[in-house]
Structures are given as structure tokens and as C-alpha cells.
N, C-alpha and C positions, 0 to 999 in steps of 0.2 A: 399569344398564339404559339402552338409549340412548335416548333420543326420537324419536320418528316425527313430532313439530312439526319444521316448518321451521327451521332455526337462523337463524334473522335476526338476534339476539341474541348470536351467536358464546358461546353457552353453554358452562360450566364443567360438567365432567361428575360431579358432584355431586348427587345429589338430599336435599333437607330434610325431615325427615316434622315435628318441631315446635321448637316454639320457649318462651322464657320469661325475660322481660323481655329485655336484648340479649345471652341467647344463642341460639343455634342449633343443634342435632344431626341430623346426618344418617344414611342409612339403615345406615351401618357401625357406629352410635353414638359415632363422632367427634363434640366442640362445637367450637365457632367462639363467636369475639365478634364482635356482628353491626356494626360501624362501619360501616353503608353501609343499613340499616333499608331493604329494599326501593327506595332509590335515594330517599331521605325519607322514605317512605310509611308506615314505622310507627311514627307517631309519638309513639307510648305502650309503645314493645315490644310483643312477641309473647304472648298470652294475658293479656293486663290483666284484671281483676276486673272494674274496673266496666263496661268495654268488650265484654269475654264476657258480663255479666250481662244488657246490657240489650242487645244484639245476641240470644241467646236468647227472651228475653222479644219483640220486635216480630217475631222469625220466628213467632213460637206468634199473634202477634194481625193481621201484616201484611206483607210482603212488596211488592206494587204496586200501583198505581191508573195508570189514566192519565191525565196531565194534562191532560182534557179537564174532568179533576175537582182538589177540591184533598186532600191529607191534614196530619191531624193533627201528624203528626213535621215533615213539609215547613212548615207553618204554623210552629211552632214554632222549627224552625232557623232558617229564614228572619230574624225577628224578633230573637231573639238575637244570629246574626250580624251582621244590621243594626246591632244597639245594640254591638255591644261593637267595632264597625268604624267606624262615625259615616260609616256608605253608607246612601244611601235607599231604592235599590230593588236589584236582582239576578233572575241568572238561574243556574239551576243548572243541569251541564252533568256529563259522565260522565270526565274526563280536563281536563290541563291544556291538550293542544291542543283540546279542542273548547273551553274556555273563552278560550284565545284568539281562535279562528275568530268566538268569539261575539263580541270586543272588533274583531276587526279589522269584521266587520260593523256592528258598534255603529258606529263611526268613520265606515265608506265613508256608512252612508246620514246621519250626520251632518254630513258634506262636503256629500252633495247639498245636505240640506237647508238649510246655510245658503251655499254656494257652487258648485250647481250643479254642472255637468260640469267645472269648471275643480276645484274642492275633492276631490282624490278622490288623493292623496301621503298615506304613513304614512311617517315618518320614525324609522327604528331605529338601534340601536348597532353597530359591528363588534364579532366576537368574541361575538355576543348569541346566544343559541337561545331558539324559540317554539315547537317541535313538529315531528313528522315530517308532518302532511297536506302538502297541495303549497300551500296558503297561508302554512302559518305557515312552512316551509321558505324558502319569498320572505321572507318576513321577517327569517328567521334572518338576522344577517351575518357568514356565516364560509361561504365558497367551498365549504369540502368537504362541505359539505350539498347543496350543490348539483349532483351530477351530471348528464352529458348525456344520460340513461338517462332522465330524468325529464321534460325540458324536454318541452313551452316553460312556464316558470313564470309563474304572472300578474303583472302589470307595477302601478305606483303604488307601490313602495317603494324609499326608498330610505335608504343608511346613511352616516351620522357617527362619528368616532370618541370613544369617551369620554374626557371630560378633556381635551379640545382646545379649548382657548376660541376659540380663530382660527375656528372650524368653525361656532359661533354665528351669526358674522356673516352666514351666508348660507345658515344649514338648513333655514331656517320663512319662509316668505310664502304670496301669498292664495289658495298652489294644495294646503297642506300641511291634513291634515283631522285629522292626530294625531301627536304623539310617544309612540313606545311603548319601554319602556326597564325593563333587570332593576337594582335598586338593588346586587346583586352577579351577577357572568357565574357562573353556576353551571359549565355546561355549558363554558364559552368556559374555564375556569379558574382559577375562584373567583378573580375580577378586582372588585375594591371600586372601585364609582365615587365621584368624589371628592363631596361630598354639597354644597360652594361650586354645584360647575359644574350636578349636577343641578337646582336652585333656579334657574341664570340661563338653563339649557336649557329649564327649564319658563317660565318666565316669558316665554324669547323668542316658546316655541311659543303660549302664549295673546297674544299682542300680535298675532299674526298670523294671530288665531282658530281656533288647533289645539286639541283638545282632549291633554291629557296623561293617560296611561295607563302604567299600573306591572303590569308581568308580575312579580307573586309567586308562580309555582307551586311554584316552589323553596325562597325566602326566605319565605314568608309560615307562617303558624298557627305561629309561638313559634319556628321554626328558628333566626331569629338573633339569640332573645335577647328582643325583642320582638313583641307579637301578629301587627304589618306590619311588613317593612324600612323602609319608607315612613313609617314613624311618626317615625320620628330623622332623617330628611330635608328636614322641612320644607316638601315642593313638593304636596301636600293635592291627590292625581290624583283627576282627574275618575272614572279607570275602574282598577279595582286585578282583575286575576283569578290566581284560587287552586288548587290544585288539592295534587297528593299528600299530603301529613301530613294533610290539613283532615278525613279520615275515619277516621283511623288505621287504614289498610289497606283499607277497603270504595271501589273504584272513586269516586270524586267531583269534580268541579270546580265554579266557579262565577267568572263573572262579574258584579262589582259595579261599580254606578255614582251620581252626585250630581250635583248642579250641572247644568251646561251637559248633561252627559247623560243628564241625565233627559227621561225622555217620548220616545226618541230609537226604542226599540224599541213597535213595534203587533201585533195580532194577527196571526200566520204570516212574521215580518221570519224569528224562529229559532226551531227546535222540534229536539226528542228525545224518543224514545220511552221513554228509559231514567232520563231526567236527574231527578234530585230523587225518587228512589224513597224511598219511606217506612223501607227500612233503612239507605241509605245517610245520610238526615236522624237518624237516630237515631246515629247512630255519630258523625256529624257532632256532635250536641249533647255526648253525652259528651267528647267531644277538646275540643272549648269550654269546658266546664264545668272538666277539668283545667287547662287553661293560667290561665283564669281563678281557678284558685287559688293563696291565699295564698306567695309563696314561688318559687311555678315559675318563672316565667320566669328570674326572678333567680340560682337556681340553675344554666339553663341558660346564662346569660352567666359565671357564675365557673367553672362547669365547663368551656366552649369556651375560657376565659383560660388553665385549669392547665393543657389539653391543649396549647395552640397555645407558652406558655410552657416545660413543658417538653421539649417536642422542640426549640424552638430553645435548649436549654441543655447537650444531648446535643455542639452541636458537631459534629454528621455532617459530612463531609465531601463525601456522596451530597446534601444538605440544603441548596436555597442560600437556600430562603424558606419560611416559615411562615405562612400568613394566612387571615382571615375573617373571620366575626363570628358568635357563640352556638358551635352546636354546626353551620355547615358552615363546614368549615377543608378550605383545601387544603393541599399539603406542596409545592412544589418540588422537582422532583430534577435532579441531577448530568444535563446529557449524557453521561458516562460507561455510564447504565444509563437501562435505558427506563421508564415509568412501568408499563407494561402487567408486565416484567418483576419490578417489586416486587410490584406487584398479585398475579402468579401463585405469587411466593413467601411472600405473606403469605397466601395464601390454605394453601398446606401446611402456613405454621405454627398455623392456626388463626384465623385473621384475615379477615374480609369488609372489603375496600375495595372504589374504584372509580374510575379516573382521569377526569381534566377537564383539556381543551384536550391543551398537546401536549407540557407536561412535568411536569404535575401530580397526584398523588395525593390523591383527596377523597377524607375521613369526612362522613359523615352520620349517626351515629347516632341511636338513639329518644332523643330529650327526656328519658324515664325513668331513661337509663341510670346506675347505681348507680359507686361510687368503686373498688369493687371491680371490676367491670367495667371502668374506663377502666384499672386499673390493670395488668389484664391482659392488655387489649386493646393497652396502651402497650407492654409486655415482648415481646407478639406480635410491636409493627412496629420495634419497636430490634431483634432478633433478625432479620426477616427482611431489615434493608438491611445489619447484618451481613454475614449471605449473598452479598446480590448487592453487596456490594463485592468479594467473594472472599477 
């Protein structure tokens, strides 16, 4: 049946009625392996116990307040995430671009405040994506975000490239109010920055009173192995914001911050009517509580090792690069065949991917996903570049 939504999405004409741990069935009762978890978002699989349990449970006692008040669940995440992130304060947000919006606001009025009308430069990566509002678009650095359709986009931003140390020289001075930077380009094409340059990038941008800020919407709550990307990097940002996996599927984001950014936001700087709902905090807490158990993460780095290892032992010919880190791996493909093209036939075989940048095929799968699952999920996409080699 077809959709009567907009296609904005350039939707597959598939519809899902459920799901169970990373698989998927759809309404013919065809399954898929879900490598692409709502695009990170579930990042427990589909129907978790403990995540059904207590999602059940706060619909029966709670649903929302407005944050003109506080709730229990939101108390509680709050806290938690605090501690298990070693951020001081935060702000919860419904999406990973409002949680940006909230960072890039954090920034501008912290430029005022210590640099006046001159302090008011965010300084981003090319190849970087922040969201679709028209802010975080300005920020994004990759042109084709940017149509003329859209303009005129807001001005104060501009882009470096990663891994260019020449670029240092002259990124940051006393008009720059932040460097905002993804520790891997998800979107740009699971592009790994080198973690030397991110350290001398940050260090340039505070010499020259920028605050440094790490978009993890992608990278962050256990995706690559560890709780932050940012945690194996070294450069300890003032502003880290999160978003898809953090709720394991329940809308979420949040903007966190320390140091130099604290006290930076006051009452009505940014508000939501939606933001840090009492289910989405609860949902929130469970996805915390699992990462933070014994085992997990660690699993998800040997797991993203034996996937990203054994495809580059395949030998494909379609295959010119394997990389990431945890469980988001891109694949490289051949100009010979398009990514969008593997994409459509891995999807026939059973297979949920999703391409990044502009020759890459990303997995994303749930944290959860079992060895059985990857092992299926692997025979899916060796069979579908089969195919589109011909």
C-alpha cells in the first residue's frame, strides 16, 4: 500500500509490521536483517525485554509534564547520564539536530559572552553533517546540503578539512566562538578522523578561546565500541551532543556540557515542549544501564572487528575499503556499481543497509545483534554484490 506522506525520504516500498532483536518482517512476512537499526536508532533491537518492560510500565504511570516542572524519569536520566559521561550539566532535546541547534546556540551566546560581536565563527569539518534545520545545514560541510532552494543560509560558519594540519595554522583566532567536529563523518562516509590532528585541532581552538564541541549523534551511546567516540580521543569537549541510539528507538536527544560551558545557557536562551519527556527518560535509562553492563561494549568492538575483517577477506573486487569503528562500518564500493544500487539489492536479498557519502555502504546495526544474525546478515551482502557485479 502506498503512502499518502510526502516522500521526502525516497522510501522503499516496503512496509514493517515488527521486529525481534535485528530482525525485521514485513507485511508479506518476508524477514530482513536489520544492519542499518533505524539509521542507529535501535540500539537494543527491535522488542527488547527490558526496554518493552519498563516502556510499558511509565506509559501506565506517565507519559509528560511540562518542563515548567521537573519529573522523576528526567531527574534520574539526567544524573546517570551525567555520571557515566563526566558532563556537568545538559539539556534534553527531541532529535539529534535540535540537539545540535542547542550546541550551536550554546557556542553563539558563548562567543558573546566572552568576545562580543566579534566572537560569533563556529568552525566545522568538510564532508561533516549536523542536521537538516537550516542551521545545522550551515554547518554541515558538504555542498550538497546546501541547495539554492533553501538559501540564504545563516552566516558565522565556516569549514576546515580533517586531517589537514596546514589548516590549523589559521582556523581559530579571537573571532572563532567553537570548533564543532564528528570524531567519525557518519553521514560524509564513515570517514575516521585521525585522533593526533583532533587533539592539536582542539587545543588550537582553545588557545584562541573557542570552545570545542563533539557531535555524537551518530558515534555516541556505545556505537563505536565505546560509551563516547570522544572517549579514545583524548581532546575532553567542552560540549559532546547525542541523539539516535541514546533511547533505543523513543525520539531523544541531548545536549551536554562542562567546563568553559557551563552556566553558558539561562532561563528561555532554549526550550522544547517535547524535550526530556518522562518516556523518553525512561527508555533512555534502560539503553544506559545495558551499555553499562559487564561485557557490552567489548562485545560490540570484537563484533564490528569480525564484520569489517571479514568482508575485507572476501577479496571482492566491487570492495575497495572496509572501515570504522564498533558496529558503524562503512564498505567502499567499486565505481563500477553505485552504492544506492547494492543498497537496492541487498535489500531483495533480505538485507537492510544504507549508504554514506558518495561511494559508501553503511551498517549500523542494534549493539544487540547476535552472531547468528551477523552471520546471516554477512551471506545477505556477499550474495547481493554477487548480483551487482553480474
Amino acid at each position: 500500500m502506498k503512502s499518502k506522506i510526502v516522500n521526502n525520504y525516497a522510501s522503499f516500498d516496503v512496509t514493517f509490521t515488527h521486529g525481534k532483536g535485528a530482525t525485521l518482517t514485513d507485511s508479506t512476512g518476508k524477514t530482513y536483517i536489520d544492519f542499518l537499526s533505524g539509521i542507529g536508532v535501535n540500539s537494543l533491537g527491535h522488542a527488547h525485554p527490558a526496554l518493552v518492560q519498563a516502556l510499558q510500565a511509565q506509559v501506565a504511570r506517565q507519559l509528560h509534564v511540562s518542563n515548567y516542572y521537573l519529573s522523576d524519569e528526567g531527574n534520574a536520566f539526567a544524573d546517570e547520564l551525567l555520571a557515566a559521561t563526566g558532563y556537568s550539566g545538559g539539556y534534553f532535546a527531541n532529535s539529534g539536530a535540535e540537539a545540535n541547534e542547542a550546541a550551536i546556540k550554546l557556542a553563539r551566546k558563548y562567543g558573546w559572552m566572552t568576545g562580543g560581536e566579534r566572537r560569533r565563527t563556529i568552525c566545522t569539518l568538510a564532508h561533516s553533517f549536523h542536521g537538516r534545520t537550516i542551521a545545522t545545514l550551515a554547518a554541515t560541510g558538504q555542498e550538497v546540503f546546501h541547495p539554492d532552494c533553501f538559501a540564504p543560509y545563516p552566516a558565522g560558519f565556516k569549514t576546515i578539512r580533517a586531517n589537514d594540519w596546514d589548516a590549523l595554522r589559521t582556523a581559530f583566532d579571537d573571532t572563532t566562538a567553537a570548533f564543532f567536529m564528528e570524531c567519525i563523518q557518519g553521514e560524509g562516509g564513515v570517514n575516521l578522523v585521525d585522533a593526533a590532528w583532533a587533539r592539536a585541532a582542539a587545543a588550537r581552538a582553545r588557545e584562541a578561546g573557542a570552545l570545542v564541541m563533539v557531535d555524537e549523534v551518530q558515534t555516541g551511546m556505545g556505537r563505536t565500541g565505546t560509551l563516547l567516540a570522544s572517549d579514545t580521543f583524548g581532546i575532553a569537549p567542552d560540549v559532546v551532543t547525542l541523539a539516535k541510539g541514546i533511547a533505543g528507538g523513543m525520539p531523544m536527544g541531548a545536549c551536554l556540557f562542562r567546563t568553559a560551558a557551563d552556566d553558558v545557557f539561562s532561563a528561555g536562551d532554549h526550550q522544547s515542549t517535547f524535550a526530556g519527556n518522562p518516556l523518553a527518560c525512561c527508555a533512555g535509562r534502560i539503553v544506559l544501564r545495558e551499555l553499562q553492563s559487564p561485557g557490552f561494549l567489548t562485545r560490540v568492538r570484537t563484533t564490528g572487528e569480525y564484520i569489517r575483517t571479514t568482508i575485507a577477506a572476501w577479496h571482492n573486487p566491487l570492495v575497495t575499503d572496509v572501515r570504522g569503528a564498533g558496529l558503524m562500518i562503512g564498505v567502499a564500493i567499486s565505481p563500477r556499481v553505485s552504492p544506492a544500487a547494492v543498497k537496492q539489492q541487498c535489500l531483495t536479498s533480505g538485507l537492510l543497509v544504507s549508504t554514506a557519502g558518495t561511494d559508501v555502504v553503511r551498517f549500523l546495526p542494534p549493539l544487540t545483534i547476535t552472531d547468528d544474525e551477523v552471520a546471516c546478515g554477512l551471506s545477505r551482502f556477499k550474495e547481493a554484490l554477487t548480483l551487482c557485479a553480474g
